[in-house]
N, CA, C and O of each residue as an XYZ file, in Angstrom:
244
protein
N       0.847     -1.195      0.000
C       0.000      0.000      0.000
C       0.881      1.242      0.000
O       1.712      1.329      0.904
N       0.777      2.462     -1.137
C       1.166      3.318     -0.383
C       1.160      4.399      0.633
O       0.293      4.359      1.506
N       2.115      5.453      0.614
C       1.868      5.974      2.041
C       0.905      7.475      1.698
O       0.640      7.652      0.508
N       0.581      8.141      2.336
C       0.007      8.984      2.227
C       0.331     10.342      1.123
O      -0.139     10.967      0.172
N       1.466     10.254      2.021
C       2.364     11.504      0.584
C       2.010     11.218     -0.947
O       1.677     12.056     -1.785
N       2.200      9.455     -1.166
C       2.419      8.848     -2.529
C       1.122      9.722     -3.235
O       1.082     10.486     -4.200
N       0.001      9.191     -2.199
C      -1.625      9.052     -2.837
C      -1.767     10.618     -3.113
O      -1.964     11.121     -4.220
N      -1.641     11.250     -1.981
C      -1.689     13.309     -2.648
C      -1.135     13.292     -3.653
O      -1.770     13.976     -4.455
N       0.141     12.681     -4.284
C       1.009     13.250     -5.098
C      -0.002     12.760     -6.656
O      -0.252     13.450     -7.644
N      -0.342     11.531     -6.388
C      -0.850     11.193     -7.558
C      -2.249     11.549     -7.985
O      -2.560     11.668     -9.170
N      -3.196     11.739     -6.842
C      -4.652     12.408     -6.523
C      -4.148     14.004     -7.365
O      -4.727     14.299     -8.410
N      -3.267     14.755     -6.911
C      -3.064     16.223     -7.853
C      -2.787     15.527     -9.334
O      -3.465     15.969    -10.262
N      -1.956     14.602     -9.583
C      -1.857     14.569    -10.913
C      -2.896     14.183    -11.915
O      -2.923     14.428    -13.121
N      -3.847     13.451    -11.080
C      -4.899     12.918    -11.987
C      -5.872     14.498    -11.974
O      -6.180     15.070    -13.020
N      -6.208     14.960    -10.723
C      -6.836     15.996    -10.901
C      -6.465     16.798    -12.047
O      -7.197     17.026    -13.010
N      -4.845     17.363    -11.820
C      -4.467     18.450    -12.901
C      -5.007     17.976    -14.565
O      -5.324     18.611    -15.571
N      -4.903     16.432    -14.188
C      -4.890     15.992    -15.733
C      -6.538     15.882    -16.406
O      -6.728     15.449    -17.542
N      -7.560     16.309    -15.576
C      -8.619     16.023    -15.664
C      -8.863     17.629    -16.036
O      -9.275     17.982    -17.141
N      -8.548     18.552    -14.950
C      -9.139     19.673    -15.110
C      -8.297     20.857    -16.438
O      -8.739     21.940    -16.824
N      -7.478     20.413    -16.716
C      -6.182     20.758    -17.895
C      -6.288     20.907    -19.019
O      -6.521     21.974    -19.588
N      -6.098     19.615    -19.614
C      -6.079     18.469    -20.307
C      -7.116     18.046    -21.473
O      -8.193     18.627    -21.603
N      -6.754     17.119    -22.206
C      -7.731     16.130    -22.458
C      -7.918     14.954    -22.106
O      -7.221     14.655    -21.137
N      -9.069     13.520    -22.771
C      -8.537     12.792    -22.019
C      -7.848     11.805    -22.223
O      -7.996     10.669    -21.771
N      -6.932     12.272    -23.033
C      -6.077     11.554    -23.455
C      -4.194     11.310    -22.412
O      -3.260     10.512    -22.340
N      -4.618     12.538    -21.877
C      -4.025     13.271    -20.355
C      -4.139     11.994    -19.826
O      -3.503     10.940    -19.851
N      -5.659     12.650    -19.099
C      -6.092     11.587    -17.956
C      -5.762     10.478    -18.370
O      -5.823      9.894    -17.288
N      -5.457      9.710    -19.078
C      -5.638      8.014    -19.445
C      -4.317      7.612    -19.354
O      -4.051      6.456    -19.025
N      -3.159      8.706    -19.691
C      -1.793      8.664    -19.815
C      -1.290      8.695    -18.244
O      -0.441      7.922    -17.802
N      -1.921      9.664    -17.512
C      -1.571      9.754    -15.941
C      -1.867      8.166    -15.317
O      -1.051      7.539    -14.642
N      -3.426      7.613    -15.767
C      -3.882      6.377    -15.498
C      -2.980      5.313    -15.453
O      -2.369      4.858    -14.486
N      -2.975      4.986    -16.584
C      -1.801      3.925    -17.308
C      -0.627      3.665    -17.228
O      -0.192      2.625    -17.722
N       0.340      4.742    -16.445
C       2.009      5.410    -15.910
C       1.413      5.461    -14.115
O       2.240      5.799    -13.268
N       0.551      5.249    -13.849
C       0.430      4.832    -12.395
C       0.951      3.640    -10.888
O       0.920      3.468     -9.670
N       1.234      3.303    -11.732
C       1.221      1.468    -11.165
C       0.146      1.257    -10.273
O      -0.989      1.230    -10.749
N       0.303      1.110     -9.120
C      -0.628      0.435     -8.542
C      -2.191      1.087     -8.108
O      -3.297      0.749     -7.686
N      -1.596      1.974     -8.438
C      -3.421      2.984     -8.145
C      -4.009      2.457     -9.980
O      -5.202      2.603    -10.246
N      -3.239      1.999    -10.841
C      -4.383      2.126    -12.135
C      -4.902      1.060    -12.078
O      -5.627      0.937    -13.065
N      -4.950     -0.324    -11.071
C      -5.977     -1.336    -10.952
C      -6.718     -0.835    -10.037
O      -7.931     -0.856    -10.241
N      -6.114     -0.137     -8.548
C      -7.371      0.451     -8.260
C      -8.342      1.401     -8.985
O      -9.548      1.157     -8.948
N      -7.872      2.458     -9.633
C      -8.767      3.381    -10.799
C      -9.707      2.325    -11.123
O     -10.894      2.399    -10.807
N      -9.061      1.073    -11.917
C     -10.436      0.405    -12.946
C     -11.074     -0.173    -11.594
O     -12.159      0.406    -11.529
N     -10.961     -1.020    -10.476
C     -11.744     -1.198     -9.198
C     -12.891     -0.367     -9.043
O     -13.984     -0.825     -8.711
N     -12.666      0.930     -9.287
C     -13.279      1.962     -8.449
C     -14.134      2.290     -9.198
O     -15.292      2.432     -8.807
N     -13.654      2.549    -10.827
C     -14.474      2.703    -11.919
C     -15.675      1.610    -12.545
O     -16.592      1.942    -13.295
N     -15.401      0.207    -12.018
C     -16.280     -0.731    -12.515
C     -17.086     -0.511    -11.362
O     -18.286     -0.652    -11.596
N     -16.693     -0.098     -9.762
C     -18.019     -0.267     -8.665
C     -18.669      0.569     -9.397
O     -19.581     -0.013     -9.985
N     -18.593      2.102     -9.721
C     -18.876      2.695     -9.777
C     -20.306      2.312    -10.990
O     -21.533      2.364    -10.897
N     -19.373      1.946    -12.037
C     -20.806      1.597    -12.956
C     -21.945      0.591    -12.937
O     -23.018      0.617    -13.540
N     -21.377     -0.417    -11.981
C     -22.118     -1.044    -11.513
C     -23.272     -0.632    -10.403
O     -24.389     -0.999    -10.767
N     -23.246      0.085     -9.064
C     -23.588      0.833     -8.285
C     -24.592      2.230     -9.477
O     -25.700      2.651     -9.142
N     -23.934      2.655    -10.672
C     -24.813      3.521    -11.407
C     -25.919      2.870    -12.151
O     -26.960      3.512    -12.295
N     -25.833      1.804    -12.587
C     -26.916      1.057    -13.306
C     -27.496      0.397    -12.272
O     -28.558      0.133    -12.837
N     -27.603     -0.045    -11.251
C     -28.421     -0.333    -10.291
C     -29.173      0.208     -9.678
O     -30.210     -0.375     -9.361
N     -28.881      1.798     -9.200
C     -29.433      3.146     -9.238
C     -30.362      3.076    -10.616
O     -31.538      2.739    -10.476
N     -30.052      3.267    -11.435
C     -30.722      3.701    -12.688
C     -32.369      2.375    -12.791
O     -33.564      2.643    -12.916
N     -31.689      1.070    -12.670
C     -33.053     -0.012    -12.396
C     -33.732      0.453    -11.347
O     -34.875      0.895    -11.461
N     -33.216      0.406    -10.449
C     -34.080      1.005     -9.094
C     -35.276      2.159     -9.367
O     -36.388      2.099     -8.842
N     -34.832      3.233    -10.299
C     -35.998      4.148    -10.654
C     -36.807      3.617    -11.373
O     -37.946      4.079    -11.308
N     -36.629      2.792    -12.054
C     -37.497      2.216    -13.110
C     -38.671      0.995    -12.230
O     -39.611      0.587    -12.913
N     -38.566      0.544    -10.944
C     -39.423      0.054     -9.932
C     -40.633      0.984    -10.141
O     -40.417      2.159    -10.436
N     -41.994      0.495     -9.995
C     -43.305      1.094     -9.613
C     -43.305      0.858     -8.377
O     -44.256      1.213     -7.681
């Protein structure tokens, strides 16, 4: 795991590369990550999963 410093350092870079950028940026910061870019896709598949479940849920009467 890393340490705290690591995660700020890389949390600004993805930010800068998001708010900057294109996303061709962001995907390059992603991919040159090491171990945070399996967490990224982790976080990104809950995420869509958790969004389409939301999304069925409205569709309940």
């Amino acid at each position: 795991m890393a340490n705290r410093n690591t995660i700020d350092v890389w949390i600004e870079k993805l930010t800068n590369s998001i708010e900057n950028t294109t996303f061709r940026e962001f995907k390059l910061v992603i991919d040159n990550s090491g171990d945070f870019r399996q967490q990224w896709f982790d976080f990104k598949n809950k995420w869509q999963q958790d969004f389409v479940l939301r999304q069925l849920n409205r569709l309940k009467p």
